[in-house]
mmCIF file of the N, C-alpha and C atoms, coordinates in Angstrom:
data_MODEL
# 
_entry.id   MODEL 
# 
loop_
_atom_site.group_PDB 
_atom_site.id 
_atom_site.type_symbol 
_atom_site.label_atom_id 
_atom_site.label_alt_id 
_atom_site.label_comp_id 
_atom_site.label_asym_id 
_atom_site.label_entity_id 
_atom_site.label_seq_id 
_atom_site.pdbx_PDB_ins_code 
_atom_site.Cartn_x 
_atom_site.Cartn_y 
_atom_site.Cartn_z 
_atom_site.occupancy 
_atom_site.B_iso_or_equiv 
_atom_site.pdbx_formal_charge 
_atom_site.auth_seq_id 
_atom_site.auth_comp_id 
_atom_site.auth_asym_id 
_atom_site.auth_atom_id 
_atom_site.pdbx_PDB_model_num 
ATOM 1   N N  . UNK A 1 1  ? 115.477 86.599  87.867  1.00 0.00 ? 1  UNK A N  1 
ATOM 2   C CA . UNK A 1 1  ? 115.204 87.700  88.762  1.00 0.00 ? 1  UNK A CA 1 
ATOM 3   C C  . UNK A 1 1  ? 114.492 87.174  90.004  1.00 0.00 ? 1  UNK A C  1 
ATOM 4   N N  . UNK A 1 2  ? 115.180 87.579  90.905  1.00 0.00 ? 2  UNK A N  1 
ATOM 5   C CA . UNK A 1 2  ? 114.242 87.187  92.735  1.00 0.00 ? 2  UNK A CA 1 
ATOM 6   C C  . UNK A 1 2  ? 113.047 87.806  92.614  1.00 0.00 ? 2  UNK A C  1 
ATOM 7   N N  . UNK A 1 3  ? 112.261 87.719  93.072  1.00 0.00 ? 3  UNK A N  1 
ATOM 8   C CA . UNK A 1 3  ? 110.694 87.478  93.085  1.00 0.00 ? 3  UNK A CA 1 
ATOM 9   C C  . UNK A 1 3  ? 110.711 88.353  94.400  1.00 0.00 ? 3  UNK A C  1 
ATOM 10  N N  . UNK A 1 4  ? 110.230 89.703  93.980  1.00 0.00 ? 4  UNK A N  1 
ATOM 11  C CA . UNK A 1 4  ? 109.967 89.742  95.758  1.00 0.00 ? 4  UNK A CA 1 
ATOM 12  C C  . UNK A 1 4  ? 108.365 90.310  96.574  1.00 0.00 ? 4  UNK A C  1 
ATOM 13  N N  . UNK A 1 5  ? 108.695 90.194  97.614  1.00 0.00 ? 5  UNK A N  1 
ATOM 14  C CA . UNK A 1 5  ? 107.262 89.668  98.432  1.00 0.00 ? 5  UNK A CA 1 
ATOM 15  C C  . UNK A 1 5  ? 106.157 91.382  98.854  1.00 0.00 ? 5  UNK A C  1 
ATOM 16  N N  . UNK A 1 6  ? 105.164 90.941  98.435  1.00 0.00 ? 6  UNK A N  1 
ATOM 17  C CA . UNK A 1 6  ? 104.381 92.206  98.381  1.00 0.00 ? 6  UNK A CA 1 
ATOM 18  C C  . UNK A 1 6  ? 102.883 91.318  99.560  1.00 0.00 ? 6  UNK A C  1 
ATOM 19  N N  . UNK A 1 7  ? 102.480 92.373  100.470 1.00 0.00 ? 7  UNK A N  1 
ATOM 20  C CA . UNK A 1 7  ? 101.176 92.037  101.168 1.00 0.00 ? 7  UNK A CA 1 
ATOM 21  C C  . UNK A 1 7  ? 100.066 92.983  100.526 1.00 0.00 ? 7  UNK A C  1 
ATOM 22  N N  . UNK A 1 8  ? 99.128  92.753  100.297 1.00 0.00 ? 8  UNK A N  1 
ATOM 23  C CA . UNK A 1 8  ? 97.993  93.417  100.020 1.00 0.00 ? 8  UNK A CA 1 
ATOM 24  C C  . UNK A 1 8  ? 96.579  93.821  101.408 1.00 0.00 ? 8  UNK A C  1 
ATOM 25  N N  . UNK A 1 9  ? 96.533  94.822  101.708 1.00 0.00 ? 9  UNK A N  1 
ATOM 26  C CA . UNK A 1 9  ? 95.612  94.977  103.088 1.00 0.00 ? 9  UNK A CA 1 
ATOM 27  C C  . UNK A 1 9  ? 94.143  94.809  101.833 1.00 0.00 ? 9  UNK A C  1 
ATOM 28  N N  . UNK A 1 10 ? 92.881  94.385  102.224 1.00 0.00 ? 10 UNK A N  1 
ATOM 29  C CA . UNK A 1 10 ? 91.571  94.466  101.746 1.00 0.00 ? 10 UNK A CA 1 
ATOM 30  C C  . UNK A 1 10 ? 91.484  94.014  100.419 1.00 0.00 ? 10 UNK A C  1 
ATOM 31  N N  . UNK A 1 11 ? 92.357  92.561  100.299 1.00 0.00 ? 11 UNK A N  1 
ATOM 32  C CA . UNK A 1 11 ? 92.323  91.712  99.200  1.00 0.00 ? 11 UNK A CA 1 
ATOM 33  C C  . UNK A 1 11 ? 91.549  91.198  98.693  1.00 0.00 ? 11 UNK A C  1 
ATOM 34  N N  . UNK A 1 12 ? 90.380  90.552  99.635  1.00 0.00 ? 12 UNK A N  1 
ATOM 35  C CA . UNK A 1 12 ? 88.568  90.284  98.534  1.00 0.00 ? 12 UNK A CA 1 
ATOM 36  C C  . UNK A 1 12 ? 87.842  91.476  98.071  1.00 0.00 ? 12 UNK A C  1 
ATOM 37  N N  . UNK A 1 13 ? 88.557  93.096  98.360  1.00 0.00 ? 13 UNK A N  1 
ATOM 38  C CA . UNK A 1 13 ? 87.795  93.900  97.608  1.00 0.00 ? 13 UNK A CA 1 
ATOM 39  C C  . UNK A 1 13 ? 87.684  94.366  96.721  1.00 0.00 ? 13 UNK A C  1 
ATOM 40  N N  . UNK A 1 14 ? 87.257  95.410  95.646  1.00 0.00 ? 14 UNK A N  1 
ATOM 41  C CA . UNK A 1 14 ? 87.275  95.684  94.574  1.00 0.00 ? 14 UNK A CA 1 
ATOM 42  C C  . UNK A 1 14 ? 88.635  95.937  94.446  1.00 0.00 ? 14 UNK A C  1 
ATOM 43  N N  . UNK A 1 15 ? 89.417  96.853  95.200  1.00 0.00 ? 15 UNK A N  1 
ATOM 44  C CA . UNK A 1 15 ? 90.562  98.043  94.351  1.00 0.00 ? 15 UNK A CA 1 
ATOM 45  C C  . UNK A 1 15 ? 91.808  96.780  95.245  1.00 0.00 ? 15 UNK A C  1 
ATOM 46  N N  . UNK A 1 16 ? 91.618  95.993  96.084  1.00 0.00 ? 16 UNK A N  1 
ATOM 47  C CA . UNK A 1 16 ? 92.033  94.903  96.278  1.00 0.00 ? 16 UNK A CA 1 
ATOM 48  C C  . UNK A 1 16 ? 92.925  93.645  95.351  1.00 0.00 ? 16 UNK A C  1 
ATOM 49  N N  . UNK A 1 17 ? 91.606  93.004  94.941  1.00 0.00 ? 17 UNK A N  1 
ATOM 50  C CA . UNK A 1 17 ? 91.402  91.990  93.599  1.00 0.00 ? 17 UNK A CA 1 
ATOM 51  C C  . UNK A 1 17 ? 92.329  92.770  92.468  1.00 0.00 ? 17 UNK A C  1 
ATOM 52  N N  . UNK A 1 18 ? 91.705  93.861  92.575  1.00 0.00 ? 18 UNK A N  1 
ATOM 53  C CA . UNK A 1 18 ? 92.212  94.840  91.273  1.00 0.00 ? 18 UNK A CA 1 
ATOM 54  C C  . UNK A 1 18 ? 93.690  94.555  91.092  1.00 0.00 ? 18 UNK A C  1 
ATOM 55  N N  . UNK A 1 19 ? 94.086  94.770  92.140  1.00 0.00 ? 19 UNK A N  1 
ATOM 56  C CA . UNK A 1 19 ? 95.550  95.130  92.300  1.00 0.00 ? 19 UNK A CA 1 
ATOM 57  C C  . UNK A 1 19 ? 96.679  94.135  92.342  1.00 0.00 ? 19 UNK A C  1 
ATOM 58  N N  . UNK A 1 20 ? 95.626  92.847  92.658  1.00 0.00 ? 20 UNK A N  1 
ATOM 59  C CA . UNK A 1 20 ? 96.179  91.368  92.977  1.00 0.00 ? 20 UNK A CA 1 
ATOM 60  C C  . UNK A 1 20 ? 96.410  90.633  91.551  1.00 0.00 ? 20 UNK A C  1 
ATOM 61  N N  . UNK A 1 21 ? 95.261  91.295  90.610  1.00 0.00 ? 21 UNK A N  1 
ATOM 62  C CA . UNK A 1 21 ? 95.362  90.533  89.397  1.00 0.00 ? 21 UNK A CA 1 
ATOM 63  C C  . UNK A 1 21 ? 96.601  91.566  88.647  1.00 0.00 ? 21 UNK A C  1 
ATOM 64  N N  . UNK A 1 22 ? 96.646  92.521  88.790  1.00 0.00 ? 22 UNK A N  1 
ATOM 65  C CA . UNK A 1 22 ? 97.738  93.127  88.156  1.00 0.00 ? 22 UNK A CA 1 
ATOM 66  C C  . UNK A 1 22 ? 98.847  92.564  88.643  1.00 0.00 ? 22 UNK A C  1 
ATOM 67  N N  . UNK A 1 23 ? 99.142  92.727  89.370  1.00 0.00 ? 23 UNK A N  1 
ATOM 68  C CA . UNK A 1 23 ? 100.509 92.318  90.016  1.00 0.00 ? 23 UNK A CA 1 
ATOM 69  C C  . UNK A 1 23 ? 100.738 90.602  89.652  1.00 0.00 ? 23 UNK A C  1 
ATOM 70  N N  . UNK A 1 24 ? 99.814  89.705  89.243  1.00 0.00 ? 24 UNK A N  1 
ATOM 71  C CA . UNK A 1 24 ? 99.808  88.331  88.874  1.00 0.00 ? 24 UNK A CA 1 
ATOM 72  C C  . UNK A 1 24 ? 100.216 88.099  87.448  1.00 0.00 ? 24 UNK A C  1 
ATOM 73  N N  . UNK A 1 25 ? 99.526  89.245  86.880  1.00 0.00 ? 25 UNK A N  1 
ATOM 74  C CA . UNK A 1 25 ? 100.424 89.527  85.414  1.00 0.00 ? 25 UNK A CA 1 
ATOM 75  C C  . UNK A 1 25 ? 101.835 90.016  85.258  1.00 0.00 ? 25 UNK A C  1 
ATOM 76  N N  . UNK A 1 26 ? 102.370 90.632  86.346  1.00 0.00 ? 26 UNK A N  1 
ATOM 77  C CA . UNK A 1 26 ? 103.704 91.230  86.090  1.00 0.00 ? 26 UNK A CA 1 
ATOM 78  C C  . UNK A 1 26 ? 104.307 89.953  86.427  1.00 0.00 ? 26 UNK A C  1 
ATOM 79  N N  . UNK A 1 27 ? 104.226 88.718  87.224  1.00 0.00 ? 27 UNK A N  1 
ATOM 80  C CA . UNK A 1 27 ? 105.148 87.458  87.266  1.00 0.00 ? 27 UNK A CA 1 
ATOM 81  C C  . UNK A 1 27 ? 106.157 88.237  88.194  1.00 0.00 ? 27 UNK A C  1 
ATOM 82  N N  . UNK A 1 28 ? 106.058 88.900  88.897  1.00 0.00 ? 28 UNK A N  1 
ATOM 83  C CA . UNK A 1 28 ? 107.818 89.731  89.698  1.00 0.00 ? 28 UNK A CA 1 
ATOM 84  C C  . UNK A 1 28 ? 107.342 89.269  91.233  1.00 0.00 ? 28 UNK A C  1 
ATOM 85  N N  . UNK A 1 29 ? 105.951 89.008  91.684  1.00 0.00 ? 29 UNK A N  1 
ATOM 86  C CA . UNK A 1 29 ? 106.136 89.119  92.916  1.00 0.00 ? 29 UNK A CA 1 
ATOM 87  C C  . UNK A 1 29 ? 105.217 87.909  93.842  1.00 0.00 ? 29 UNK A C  1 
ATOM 88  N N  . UNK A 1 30 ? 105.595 87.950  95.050  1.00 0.00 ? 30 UNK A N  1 
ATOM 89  C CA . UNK A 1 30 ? 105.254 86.974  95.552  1.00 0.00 ? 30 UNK A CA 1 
ATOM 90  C C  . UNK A 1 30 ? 104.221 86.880  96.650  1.00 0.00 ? 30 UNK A C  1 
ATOM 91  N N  . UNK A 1 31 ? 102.974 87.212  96.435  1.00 0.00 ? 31 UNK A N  1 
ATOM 92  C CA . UNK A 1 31 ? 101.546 88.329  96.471  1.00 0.00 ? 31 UNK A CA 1 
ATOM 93  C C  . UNK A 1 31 ? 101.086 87.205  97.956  1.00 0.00 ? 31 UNK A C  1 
ATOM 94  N N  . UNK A 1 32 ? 100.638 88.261  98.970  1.00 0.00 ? 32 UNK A N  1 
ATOM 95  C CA . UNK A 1 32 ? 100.072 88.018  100.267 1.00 0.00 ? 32 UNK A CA 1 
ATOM 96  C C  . UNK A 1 32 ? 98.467  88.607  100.448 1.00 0.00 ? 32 UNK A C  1 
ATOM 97  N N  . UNK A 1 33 ? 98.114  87.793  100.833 1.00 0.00 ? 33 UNK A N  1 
ATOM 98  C CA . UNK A 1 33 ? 96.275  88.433  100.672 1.00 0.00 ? 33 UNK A CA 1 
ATOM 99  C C  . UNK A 1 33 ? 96.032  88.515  101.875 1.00 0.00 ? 33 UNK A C  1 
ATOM 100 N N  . UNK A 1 34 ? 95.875  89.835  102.680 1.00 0.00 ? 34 UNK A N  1 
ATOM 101 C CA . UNK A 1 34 ? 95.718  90.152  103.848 1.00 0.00 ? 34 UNK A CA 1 
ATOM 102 C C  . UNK A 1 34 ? 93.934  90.587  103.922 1.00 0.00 ? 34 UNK A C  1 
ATOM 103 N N  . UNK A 1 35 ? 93.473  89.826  104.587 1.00 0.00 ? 35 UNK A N  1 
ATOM 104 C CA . UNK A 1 35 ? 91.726  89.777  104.549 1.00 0.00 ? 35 UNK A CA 1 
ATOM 105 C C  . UNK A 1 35 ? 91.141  89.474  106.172 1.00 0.00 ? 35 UNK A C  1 
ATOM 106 N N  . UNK A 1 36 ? 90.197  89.990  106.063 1.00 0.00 ? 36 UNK A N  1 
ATOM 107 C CA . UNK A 1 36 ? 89.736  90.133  107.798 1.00 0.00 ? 36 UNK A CA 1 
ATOM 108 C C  . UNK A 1 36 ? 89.015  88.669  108.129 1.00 0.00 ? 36 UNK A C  1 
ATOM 109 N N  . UNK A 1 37 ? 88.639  88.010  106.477 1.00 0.00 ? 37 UNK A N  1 
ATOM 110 C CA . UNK A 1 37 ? 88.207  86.665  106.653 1.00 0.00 ? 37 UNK A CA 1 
ATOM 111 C C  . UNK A 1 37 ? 88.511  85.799  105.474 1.00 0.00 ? 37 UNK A C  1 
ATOM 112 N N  . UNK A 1 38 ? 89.645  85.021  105.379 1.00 0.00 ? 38 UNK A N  1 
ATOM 113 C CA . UNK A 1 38 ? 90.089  84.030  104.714 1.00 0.00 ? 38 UNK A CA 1 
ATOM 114 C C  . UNK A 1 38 ? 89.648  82.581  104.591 1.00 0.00 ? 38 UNK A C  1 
ATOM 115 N N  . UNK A 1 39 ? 88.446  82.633  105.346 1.00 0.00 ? 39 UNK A N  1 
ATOM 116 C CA . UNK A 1 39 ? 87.505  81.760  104.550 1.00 0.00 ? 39 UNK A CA 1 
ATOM 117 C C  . UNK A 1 39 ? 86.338  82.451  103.528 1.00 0.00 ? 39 UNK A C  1 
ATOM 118 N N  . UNK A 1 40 ? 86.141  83.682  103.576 1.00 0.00 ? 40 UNK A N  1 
ATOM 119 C CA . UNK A 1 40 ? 85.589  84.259  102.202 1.00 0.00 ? 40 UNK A CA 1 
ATOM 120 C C  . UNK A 1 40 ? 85.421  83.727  101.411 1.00 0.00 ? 40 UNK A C  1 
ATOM 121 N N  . UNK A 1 41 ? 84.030  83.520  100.417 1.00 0.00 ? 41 UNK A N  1 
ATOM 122 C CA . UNK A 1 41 ? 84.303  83.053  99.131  1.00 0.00 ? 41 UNK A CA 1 
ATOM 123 C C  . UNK A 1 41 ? 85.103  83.944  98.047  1.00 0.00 ? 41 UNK A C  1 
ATOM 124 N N  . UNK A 1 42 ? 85.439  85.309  98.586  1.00 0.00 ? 42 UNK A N  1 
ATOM 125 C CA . UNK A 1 42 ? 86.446  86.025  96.738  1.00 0.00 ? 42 UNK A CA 1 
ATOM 126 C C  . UNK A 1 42 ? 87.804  85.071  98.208  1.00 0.00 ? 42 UNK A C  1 
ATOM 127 N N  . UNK A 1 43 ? 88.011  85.260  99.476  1.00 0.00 ? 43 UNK A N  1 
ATOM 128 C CA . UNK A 1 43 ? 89.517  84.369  100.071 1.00 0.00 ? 43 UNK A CA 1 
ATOM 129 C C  . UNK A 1 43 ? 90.222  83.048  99.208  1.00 0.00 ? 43 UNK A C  1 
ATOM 130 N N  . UNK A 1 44 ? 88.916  82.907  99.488  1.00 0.00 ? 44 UNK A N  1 
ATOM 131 C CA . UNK A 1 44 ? 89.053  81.059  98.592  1.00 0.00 ? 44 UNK A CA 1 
ATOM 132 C C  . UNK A 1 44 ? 89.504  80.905  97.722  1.00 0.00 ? 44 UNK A C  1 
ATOM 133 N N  . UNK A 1 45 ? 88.877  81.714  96.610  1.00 0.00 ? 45 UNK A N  1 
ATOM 134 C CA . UNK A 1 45 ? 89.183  81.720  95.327  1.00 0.00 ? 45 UNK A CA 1 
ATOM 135 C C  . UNK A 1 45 ? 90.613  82.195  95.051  1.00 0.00 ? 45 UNK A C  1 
ATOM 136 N N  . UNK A 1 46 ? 91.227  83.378  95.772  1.00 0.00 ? 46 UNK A N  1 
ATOM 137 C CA . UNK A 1 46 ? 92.584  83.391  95.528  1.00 0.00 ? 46 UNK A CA 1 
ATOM 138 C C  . UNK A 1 46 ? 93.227  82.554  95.954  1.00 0.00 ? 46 UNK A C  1 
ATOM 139 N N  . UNK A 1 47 ? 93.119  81.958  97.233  1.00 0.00 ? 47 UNK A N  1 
ATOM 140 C CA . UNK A 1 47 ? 93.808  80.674  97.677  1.00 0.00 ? 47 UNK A CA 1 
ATOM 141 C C  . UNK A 1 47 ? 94.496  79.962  96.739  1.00 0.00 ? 47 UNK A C  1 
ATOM 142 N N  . UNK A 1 48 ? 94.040  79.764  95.766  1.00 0.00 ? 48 UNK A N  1 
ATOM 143 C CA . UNK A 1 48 ? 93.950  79.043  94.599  1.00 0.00 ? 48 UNK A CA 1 
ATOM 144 C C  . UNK A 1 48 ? 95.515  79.533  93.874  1.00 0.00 ? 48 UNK A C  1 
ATOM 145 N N  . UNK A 1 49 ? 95.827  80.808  93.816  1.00 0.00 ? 49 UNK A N  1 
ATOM 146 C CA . UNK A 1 49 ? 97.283  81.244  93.453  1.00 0.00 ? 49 UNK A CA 1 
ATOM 147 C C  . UNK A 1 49 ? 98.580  81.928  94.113  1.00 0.00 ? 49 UNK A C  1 
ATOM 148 N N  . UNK A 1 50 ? 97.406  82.411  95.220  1.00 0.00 ? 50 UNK A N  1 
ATOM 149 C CA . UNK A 1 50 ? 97.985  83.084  96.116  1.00 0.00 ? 50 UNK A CA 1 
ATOM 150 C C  . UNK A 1 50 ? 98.113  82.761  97.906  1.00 0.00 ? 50 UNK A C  1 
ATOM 151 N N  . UNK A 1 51 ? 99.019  83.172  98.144  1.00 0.00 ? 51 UNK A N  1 
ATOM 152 C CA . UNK A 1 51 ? 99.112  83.234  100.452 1.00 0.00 ? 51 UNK A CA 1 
ATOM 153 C C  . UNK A 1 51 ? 98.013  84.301  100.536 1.00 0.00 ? 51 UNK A C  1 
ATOM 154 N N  . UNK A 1 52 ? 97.184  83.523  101.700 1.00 0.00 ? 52 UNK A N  1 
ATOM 155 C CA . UNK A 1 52 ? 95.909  84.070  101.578 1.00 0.00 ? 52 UNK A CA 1 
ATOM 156 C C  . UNK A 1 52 ? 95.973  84.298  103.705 1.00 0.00 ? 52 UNK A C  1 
ATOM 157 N N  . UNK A 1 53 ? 96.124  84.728  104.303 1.00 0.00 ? 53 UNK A N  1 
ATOM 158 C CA . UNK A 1 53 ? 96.375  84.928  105.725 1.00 0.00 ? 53 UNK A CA 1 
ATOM 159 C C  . UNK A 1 53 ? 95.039  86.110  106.113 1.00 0.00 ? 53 UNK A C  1 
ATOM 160 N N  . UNK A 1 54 ? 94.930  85.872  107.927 1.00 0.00 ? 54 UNK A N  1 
ATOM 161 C CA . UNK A 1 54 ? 93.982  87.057  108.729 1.00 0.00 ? 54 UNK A CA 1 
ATOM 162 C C  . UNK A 1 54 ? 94.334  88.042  108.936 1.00 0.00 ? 54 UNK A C  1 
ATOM 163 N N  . UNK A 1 55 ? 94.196  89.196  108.497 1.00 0.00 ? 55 UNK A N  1 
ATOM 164 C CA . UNK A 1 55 ? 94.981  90.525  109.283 1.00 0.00 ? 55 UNK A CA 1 
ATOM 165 C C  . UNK A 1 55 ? 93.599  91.325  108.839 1.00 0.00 ? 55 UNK A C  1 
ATOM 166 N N  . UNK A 1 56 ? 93.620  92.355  109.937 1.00 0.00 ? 56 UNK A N  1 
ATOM 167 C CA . UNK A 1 56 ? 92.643  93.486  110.566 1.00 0.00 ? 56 UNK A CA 1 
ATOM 168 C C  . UNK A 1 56 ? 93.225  94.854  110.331 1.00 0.00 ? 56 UNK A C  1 
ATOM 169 N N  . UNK A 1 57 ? 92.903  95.971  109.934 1.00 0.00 ? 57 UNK A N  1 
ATOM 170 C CA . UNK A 1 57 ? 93.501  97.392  110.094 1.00 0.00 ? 57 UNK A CA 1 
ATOM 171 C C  . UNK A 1 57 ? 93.170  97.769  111.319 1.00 0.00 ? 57 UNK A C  1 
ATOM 172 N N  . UNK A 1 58 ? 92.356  97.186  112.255 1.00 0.00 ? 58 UNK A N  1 
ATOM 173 C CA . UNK A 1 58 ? 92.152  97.851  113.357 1.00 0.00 ? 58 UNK A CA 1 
ATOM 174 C C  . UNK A 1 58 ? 92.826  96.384  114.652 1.00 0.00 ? 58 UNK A C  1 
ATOM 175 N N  . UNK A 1 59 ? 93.686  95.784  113.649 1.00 0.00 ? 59 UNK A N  1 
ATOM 176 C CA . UNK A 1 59 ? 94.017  95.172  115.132 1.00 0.00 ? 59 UNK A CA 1 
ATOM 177 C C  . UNK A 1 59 ? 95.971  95.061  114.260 1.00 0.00 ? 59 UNK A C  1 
ATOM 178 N N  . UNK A 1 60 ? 96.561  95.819  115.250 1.00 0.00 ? 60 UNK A N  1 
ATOM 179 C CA . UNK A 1 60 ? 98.453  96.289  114.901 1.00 0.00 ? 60 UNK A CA 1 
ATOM 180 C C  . UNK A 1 60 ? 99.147  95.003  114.893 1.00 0.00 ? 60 UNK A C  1 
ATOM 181 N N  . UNK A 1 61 ? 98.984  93.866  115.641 1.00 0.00 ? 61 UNK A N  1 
ATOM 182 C CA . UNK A 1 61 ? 99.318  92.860  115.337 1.00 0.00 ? 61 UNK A CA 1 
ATOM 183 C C  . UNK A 1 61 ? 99.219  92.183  114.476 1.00 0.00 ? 61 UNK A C  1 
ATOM 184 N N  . UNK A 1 62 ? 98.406  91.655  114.052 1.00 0.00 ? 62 UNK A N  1 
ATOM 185 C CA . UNK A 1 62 ? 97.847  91.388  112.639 1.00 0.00 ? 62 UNK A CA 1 
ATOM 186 C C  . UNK A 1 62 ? 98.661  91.861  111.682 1.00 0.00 ? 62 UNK A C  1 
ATOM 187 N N  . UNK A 1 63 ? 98.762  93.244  111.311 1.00 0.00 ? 63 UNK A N  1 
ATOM 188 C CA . UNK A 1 63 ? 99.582  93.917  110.320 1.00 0.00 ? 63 UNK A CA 1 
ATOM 189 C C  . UNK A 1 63 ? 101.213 93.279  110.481 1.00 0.00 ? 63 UNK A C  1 
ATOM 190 N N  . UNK A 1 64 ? 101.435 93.766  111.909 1.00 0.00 ? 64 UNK A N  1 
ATOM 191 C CA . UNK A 1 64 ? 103.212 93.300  112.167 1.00 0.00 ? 64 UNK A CA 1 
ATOM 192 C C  . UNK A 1 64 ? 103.205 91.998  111.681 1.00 0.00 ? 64 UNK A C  1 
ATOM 193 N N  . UNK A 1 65 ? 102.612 91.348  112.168 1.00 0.00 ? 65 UNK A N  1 
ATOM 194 C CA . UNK A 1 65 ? 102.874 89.552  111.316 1.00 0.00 ? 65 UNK A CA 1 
ATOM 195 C C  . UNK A 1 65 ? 103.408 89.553  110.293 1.00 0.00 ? 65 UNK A C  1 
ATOM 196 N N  . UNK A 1 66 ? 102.167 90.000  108.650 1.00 0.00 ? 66 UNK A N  1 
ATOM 197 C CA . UNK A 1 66 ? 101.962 90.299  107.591 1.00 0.00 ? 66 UNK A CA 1 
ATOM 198 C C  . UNK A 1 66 ? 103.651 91.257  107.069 1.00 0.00 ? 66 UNK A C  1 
ATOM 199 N N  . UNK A 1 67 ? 103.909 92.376  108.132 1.00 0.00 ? 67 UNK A N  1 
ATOM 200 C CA . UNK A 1 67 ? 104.704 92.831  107.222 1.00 0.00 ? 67 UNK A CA 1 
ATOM 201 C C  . UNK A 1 67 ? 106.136 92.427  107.468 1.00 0.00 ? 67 UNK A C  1 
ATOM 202 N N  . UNK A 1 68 ? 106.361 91.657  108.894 1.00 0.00 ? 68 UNK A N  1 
ATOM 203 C CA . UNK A 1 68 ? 107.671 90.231  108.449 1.00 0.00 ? 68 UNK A CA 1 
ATOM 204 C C  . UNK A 1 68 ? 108.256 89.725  107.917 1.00 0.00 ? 68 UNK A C  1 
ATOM 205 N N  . UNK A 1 69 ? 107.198 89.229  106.872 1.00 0.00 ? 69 UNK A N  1 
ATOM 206 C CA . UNK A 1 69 ? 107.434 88.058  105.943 1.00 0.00 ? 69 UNK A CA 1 
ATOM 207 C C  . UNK A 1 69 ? 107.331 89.017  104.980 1.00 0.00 ? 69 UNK A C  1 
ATOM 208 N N  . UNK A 1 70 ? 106.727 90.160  104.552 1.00 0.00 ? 70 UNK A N  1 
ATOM 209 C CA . UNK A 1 70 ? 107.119 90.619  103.306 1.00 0.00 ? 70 UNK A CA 1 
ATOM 210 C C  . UNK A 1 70 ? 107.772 91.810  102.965 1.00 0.00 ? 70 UNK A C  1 
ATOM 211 N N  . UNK A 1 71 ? 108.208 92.587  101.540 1.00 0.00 ? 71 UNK A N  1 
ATOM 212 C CA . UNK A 1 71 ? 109.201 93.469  101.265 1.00 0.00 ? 71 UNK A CA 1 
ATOM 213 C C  . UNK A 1 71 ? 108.143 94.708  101.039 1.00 0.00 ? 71 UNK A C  1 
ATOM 214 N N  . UNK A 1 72 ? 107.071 94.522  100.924 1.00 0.00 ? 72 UNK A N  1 
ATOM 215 C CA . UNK A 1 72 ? 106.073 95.844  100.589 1.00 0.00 ? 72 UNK A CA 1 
ATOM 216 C C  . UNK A 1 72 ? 104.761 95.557  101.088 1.00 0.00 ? 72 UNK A C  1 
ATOM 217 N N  . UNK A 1 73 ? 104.289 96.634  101.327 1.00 0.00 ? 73 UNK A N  1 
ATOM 218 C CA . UNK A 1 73 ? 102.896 96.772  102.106 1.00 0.00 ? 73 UNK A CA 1 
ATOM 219 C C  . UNK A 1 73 ? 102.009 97.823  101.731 1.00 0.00 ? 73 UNK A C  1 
ATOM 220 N N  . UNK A 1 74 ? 100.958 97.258  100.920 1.00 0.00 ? 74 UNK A N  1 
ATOM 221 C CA . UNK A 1 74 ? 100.222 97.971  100.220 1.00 0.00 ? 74 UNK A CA 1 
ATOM 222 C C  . UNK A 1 74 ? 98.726  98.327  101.477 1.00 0.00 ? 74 UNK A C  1 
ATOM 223 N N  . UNK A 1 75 ? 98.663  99.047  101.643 1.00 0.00 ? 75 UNK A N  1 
ATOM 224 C CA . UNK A 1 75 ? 97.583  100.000 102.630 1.00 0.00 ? 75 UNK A CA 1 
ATOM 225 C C  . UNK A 1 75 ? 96.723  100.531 101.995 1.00 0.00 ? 75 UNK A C  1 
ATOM 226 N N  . UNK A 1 76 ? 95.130  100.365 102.247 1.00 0.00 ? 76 UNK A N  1 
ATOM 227 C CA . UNK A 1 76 ? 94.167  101.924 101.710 1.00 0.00 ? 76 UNK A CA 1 
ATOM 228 C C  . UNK A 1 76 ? 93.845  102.522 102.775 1.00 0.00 ? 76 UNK A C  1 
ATOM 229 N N  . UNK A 1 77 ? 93.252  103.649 102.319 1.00 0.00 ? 77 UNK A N  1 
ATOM 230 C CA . UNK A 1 77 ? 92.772  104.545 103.000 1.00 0.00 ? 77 UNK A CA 1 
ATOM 231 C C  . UNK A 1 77 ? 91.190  104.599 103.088 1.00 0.00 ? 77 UNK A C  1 
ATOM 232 N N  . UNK A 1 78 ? 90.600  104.488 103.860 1.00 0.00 ? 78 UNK A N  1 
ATOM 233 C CA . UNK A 1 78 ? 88.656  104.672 103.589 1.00 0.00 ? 78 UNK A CA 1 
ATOM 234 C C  . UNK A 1 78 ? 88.722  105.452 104.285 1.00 0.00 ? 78 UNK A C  1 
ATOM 235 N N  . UNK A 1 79 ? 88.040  106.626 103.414 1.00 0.00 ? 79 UNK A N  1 
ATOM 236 C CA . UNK A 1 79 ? 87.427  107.879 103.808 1.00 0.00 ? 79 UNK A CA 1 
ATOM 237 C C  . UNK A 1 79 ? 85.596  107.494 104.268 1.00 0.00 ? 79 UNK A C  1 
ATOM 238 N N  . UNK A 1 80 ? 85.179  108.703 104.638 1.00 0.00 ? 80 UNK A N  1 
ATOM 239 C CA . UNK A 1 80 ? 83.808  108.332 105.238 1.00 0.00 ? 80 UNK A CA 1 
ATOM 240 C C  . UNK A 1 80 ? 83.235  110.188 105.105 1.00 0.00 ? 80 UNK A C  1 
ATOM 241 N N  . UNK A 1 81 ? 82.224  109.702 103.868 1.00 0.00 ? 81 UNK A N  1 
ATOM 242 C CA . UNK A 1 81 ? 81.531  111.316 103.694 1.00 0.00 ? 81 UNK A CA 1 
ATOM 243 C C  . UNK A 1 81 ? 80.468  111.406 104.128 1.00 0.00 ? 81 UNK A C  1 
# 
């Protein structure tokens, strides 16, 4: 089965990580860690299994890069109460 390519927006964060390690267990896909700083120490550490790249939600370029190269684009939402 082709492997196909998923980006993750806010990958050193909790619901991030979360989502990165799931998807590492399914073996189907070919996981992008979209982080505002990829020298991070949680960056680093995925480095280690994963494409670990710079992208910003507040800068549109960044994103267009990211979603190029891949078949899905996982987005959150932060609310502010």
């Amino acid at each position: 089965m082709e492997l196909k390519n998923i980006a993750i927006c806010g990958a050193t964060g909790q619901q991030g990580t979360g989502v990165i390690h799931a998807l590492l267990k399914m073996k189907r896909w070919n996981i992008t860690a979209l982080t505002r700083n990829p020298e991070s120490e949680k960056a680093l550490l995925l480095k280690k299994n994963i494409n670990v790249i710079q992208a910003d939600l507040v800068d549109v370029d960044s994103l267009l890069l990211s979603k190029n190269m891949d078949d899905h684009l996982i987005l959150k939402k932060y609310l502010k109460y």
